[in-house]
C-alpha positions in Angstrom: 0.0 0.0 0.0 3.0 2.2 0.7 4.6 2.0 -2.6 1.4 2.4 -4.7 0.9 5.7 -2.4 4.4 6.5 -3.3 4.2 6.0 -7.4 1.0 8.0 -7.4 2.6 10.9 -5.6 5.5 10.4 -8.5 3.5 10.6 -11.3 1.3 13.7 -10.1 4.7 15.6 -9.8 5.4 14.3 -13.1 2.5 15.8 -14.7 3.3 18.7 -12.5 6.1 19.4 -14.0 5.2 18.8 -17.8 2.4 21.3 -17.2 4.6 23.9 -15.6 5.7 24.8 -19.0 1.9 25.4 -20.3 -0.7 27.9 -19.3 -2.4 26.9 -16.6 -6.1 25.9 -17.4 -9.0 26.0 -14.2 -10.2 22.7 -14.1 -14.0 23.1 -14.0 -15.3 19.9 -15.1 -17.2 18.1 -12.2 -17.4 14.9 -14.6 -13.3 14.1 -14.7 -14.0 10.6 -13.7 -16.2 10.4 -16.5 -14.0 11.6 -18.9 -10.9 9.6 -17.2 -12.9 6.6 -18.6 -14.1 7.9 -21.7 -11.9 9.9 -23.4 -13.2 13.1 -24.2 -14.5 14.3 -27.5 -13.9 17.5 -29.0 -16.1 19.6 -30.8 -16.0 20.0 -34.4 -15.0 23.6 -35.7 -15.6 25.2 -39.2 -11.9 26.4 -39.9 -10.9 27.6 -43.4 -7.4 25.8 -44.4 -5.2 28.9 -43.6 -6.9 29.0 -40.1 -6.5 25.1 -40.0 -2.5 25.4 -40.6 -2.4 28.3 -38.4 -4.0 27.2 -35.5 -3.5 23.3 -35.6 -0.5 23.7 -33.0 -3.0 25.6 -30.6 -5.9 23.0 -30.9 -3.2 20.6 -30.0 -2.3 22.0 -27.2 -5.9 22.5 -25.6 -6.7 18.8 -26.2 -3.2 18.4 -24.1 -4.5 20.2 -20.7 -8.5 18.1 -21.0 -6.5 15.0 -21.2 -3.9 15.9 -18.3 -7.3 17.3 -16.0 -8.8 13.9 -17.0 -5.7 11.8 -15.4 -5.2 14.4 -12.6 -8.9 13.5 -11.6 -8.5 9.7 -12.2 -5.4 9.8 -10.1 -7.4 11.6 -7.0 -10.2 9.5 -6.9 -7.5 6.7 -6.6 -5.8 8.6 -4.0 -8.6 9.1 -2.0 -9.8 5.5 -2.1 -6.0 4.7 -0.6 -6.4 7.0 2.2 -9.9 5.1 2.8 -8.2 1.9 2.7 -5.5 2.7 4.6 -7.9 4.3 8.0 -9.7 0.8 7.5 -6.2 -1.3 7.7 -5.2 0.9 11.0 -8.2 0.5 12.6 -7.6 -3.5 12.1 -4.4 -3.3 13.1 -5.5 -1.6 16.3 -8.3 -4.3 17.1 -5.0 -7.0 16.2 -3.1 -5.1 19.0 -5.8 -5.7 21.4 -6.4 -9.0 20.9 -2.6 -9.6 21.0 -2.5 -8.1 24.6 -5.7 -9.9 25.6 -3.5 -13.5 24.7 -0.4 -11.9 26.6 -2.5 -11.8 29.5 -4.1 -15.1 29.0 -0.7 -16.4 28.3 0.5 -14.7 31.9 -2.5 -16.3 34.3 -1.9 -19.4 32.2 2.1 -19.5 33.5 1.4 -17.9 36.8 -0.6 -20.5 37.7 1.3 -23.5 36.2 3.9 -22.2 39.1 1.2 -22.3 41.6 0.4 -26.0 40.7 4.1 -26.7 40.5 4.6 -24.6 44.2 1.8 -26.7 45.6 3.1 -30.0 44.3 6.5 -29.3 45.9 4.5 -27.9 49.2 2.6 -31.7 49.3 5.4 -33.1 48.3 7.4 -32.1 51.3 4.2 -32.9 53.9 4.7 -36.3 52.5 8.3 -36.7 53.3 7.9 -35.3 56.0 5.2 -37.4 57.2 7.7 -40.3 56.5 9.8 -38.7 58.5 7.5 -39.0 61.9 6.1 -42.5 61.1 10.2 -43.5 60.9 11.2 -42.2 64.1 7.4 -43.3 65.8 8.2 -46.5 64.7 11.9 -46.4 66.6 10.5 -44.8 69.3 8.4 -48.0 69.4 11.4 -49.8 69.1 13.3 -48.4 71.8 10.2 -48.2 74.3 9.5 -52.2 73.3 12.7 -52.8 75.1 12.8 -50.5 77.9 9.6 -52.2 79.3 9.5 -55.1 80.4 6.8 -57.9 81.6 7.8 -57.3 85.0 7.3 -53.7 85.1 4.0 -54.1 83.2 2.9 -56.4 86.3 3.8 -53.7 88.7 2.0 -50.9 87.2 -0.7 -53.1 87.1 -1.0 -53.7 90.5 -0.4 -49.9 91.4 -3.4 -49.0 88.8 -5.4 -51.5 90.5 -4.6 -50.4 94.5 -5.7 -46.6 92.8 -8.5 -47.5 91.7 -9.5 -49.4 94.9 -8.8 -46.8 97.2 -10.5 -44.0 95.2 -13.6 -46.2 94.5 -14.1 -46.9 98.4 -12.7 -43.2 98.9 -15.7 -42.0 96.1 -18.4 -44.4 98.2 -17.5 -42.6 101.8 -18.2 -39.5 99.9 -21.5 -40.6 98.3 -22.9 -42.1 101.8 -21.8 -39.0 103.6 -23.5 -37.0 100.5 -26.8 -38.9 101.5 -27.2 -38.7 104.7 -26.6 -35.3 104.3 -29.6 -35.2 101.5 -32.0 -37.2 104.0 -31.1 -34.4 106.5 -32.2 -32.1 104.4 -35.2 -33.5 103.5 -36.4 -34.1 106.8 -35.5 -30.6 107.7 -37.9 -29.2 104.5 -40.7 -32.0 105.3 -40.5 -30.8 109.0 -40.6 -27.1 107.8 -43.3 -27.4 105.5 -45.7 -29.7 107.2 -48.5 -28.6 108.9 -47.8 -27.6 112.5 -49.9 -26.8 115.4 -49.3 -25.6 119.2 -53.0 -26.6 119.9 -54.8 -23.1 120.6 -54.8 -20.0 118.6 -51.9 -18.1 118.5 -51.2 -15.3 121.3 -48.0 -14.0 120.0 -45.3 -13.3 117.8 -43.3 -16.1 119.2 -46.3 -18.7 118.5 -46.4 -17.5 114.5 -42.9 -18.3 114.3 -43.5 -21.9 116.4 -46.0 -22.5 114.0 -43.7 -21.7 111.0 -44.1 -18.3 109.4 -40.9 -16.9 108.9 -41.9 -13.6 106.5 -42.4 -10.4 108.5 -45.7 -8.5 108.5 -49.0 -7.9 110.6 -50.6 -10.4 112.6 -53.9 -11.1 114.1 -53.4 -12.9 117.9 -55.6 -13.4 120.2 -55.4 -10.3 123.4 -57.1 -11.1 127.0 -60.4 -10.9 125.5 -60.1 -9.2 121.9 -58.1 -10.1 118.4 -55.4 -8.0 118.7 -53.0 -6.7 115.5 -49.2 -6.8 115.9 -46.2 -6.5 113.9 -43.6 -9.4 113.9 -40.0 -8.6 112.9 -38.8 -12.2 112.4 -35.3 -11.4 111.2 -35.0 -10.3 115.2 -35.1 -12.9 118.6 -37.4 -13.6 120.6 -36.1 -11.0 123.4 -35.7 -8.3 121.8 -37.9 -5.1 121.8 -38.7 -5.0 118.3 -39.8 -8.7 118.2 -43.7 -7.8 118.5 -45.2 -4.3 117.9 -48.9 -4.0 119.5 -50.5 -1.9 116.9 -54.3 -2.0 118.1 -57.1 -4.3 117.9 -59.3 -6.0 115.3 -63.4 -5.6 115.6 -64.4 -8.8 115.8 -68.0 -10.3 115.8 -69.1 -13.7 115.1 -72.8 -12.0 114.2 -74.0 -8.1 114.6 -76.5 -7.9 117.5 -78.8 -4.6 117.3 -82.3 -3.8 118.0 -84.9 -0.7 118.1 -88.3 -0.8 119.4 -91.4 1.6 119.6 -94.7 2.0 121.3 -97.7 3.2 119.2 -100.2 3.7 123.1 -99.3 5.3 126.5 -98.2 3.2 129.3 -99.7 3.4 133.1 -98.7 0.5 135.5 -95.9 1.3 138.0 -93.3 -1.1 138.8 -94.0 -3.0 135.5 -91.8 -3.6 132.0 -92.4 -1.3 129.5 -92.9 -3.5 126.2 -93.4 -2.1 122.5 -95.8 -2.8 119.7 -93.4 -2.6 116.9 -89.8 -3.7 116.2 -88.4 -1.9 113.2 -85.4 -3.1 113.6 -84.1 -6.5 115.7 -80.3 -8.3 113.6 -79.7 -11.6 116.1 -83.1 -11.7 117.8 -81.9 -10.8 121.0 -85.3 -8.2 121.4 -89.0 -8.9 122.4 -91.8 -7.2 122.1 -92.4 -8.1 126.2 -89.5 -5.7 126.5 -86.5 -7.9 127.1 -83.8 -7.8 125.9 -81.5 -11.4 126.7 -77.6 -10.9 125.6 -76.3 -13.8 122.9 -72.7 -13.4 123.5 -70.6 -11.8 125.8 -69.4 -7.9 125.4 -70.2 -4.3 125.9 -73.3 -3.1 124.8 -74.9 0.2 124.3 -78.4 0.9 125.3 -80.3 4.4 125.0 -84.1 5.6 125.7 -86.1 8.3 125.0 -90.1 8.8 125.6 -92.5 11.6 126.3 -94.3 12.2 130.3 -98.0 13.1 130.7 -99.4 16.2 130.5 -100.5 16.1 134.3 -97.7 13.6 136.6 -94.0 13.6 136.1 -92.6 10.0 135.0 -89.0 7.8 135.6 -88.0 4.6 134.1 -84.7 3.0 135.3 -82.8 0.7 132.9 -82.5 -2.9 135.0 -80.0 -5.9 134.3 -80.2 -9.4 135.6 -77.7 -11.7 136.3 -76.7 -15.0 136.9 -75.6 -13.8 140.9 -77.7 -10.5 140.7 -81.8 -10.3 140.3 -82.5 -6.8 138.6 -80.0 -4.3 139.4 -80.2 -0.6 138.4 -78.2 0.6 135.5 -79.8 3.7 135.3 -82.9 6.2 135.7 -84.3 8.7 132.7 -86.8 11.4 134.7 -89.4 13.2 132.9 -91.6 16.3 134.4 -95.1 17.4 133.8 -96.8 19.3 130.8 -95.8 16.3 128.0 -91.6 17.1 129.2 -89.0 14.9 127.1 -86.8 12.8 128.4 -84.0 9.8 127.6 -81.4 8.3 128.9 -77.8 6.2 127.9 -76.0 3.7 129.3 -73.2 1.1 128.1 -73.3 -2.2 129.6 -71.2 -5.3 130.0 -72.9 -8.5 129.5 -72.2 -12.1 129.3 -74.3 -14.6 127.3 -77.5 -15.0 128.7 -77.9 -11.8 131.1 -81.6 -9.5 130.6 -81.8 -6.1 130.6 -85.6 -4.5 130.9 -87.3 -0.5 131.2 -89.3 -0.7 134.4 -91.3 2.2 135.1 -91.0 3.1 138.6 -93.2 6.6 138.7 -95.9 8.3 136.5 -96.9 7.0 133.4 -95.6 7.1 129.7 -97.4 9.1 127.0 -97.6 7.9 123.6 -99.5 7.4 120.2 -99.7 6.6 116.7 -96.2 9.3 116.5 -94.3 6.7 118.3 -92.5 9.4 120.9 -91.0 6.2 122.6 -87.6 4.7 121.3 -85.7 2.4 122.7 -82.3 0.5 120.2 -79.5 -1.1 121.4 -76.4 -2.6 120.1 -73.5 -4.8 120.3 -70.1 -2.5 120.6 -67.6 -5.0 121.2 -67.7 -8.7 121.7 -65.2 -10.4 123.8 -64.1 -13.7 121.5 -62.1 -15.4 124.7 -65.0 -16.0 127.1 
């Protein structure tokens, strides 16, 4: 391809030079590859003879520069197809370099690791001897062990082995039984702690929780002289000290709420005689009549109170009676009332045991009353003593 660039260049400087010499002609024909293939023909001119010798050199001449334009043109069309021919070839011969580097590279990781397999052949090659190596000098060691012990000796260590393992095996069972009867200990202790226990009565105390097995401080109910008491019991203290029990108060205890009230619709006249009622509104335990006694159910204080209205024309007084097992009708106390319809009442708080009466007996004057109902009489239990 270099050469033909070169001989075209030649001959264009060749014609250059042989058209140096002539008048230069403007090439204007845009159809010189046309005419570089056909050769061009020119016109016919009506000439007379003298003009035909005279000007035959000229006509020759003219026909001289269209057939030089003609090969000039034919010679730049072939130039121009070189230069196309020759980007094409550089642009393979690029993509040739690329895929020569791309097979260097190949070529590289191809040789690289051919000297990795040889590297790791040598590597396992020298575990193996290596390898060889140990079993040879395990197997001496063998050897020389082989005759450095002897039956004898095996016989004694025997013997030692066994006395070891005697001793530690009766050594281990000590251990164990001691380990057991520590365990049965222990259970006996828990079954003994967590059984149910009893000190046969209710508890009175701080020291009788703890007998009976609560061990978590907090409040208590115990039983007092004659109430249920509430007390505080700091079990992480003894018996003797101060802080042991804490008396906080008492608990209000009934087994069954006792409470009455009665009313009397008509006006009562005889003296020395129990003042009953017509109508009980209210009477929780049936410890009230309507014959106007009132018999206690349980032991305890009671309260008692009485209010009524006199007659017009006599003053009145009622006393409040109890009646015993040792005592017949003792006076509690007296409610007085004066003339012109006066109100009166009266309180009392009483202590009772089970069975004991209390009455109103009216002692002077008479007792007004009517559909109003200006007579009341309630009572109540205020504290019962549990312990009686």
């Amino acid at each position: 391809m270099k050469q033909t660039i070169i001989l075209i260049f030649v001959s264009l400087m060749a014609y250059r030079l042989s058209a140096s010499d002539q008048q230069p002609t403007t090439w204007t024909n845009p159809y010189f590859y046309y005419h570089y293939n056909t050769p061009l023909d020119l016109p016919t001119q009506k000439v007379s003879a003298d003009e035909k010798a005279g000007n035959q050199q000229q006509l020759f001449t003219n026909y001289n520069d269209h057939s030089m334009q003609n090969t000039l043109g034919s010679h730049v069309v072939l130039l121009t197809t070189c230069l196309r021919d020759l980007k094409t070839t550089k642009a393979d011969l690029v993509h040739t370099h690329t895929e020569v580097e791309n097979v260097k590279k190949e070529l590289h990781q191809l040789k690289e690791n051919s000297q990795l397999n040889s590297t790791s052949a040598n590597l396992l090659a020298n575990v193996m001897a290596t390898f060889e190596n140990m079993k040879t000098t395990v197997d001496n060691i063998k050897k020389e062990m082989t005759g450095l012990i002897t039956k004898a000796d095996l016989v004694q260590i025997t013997q030692r082995l066994d006395e070891t393992h005697t001793s530690r095996v009766e050594s281990v069972k000590k251990e164990l039984a001691n380990v057991m009867t520590t365990v049965e200990s222990m259970k006996k202790d828990t079954n003994n702690a967590s059984a149910a226990a009893s000190i046969g009565r209710m508890p009175k105390s701080c020291d009788d929780l703890q007998k009976i097995g609560h061990r978590k401080s907090g409040l208590f109910s115990v039983i007092g002289n004659k109430t249920v008491d509430n007390v505080y019991c700091d079990f992480t203290k003894s018996i003797n000290d101060a802080g042991f029990q804490k008396v906080i108060g008492y608990v209000d205890v009934k087994t069954s709420p006792i409470h009455f009230h009665a009313q009397r619709r008509t006006s009562h006249y005889g003296l020395n005689t129990v003042i009953s009622f017509e109508l009980l509104k209210l009477n929780v335990g049936n410890a009230m009549s309507t014959s106007g006694i009132f018999v206690a159910p349980k032991p305890g204080r009671y309260f008692f109170t009485f209010s009524g209205l006199s007659e017009h024309n006599t003053n009145v007084r009622i006393e409040l009676q109890v009646k015993t097992e040792t005592s017949d009708w003792l006076k509690v106390g007296t409610a007085y009332g004066h003339v012109i319809n006066h109100t009166f009442s009266m309180h009392a708080t009483v202590e009772l045991v089970k069975g004991n009466q209390v009455r109103l007996l009216l002692v002077e004057g008479s007792l007004h009353d009517n559909e109003t109902n200006y007579t009341n009489y309630v009572g109540q239990l205020l504290e019962e003593d549990i312990l009686s």
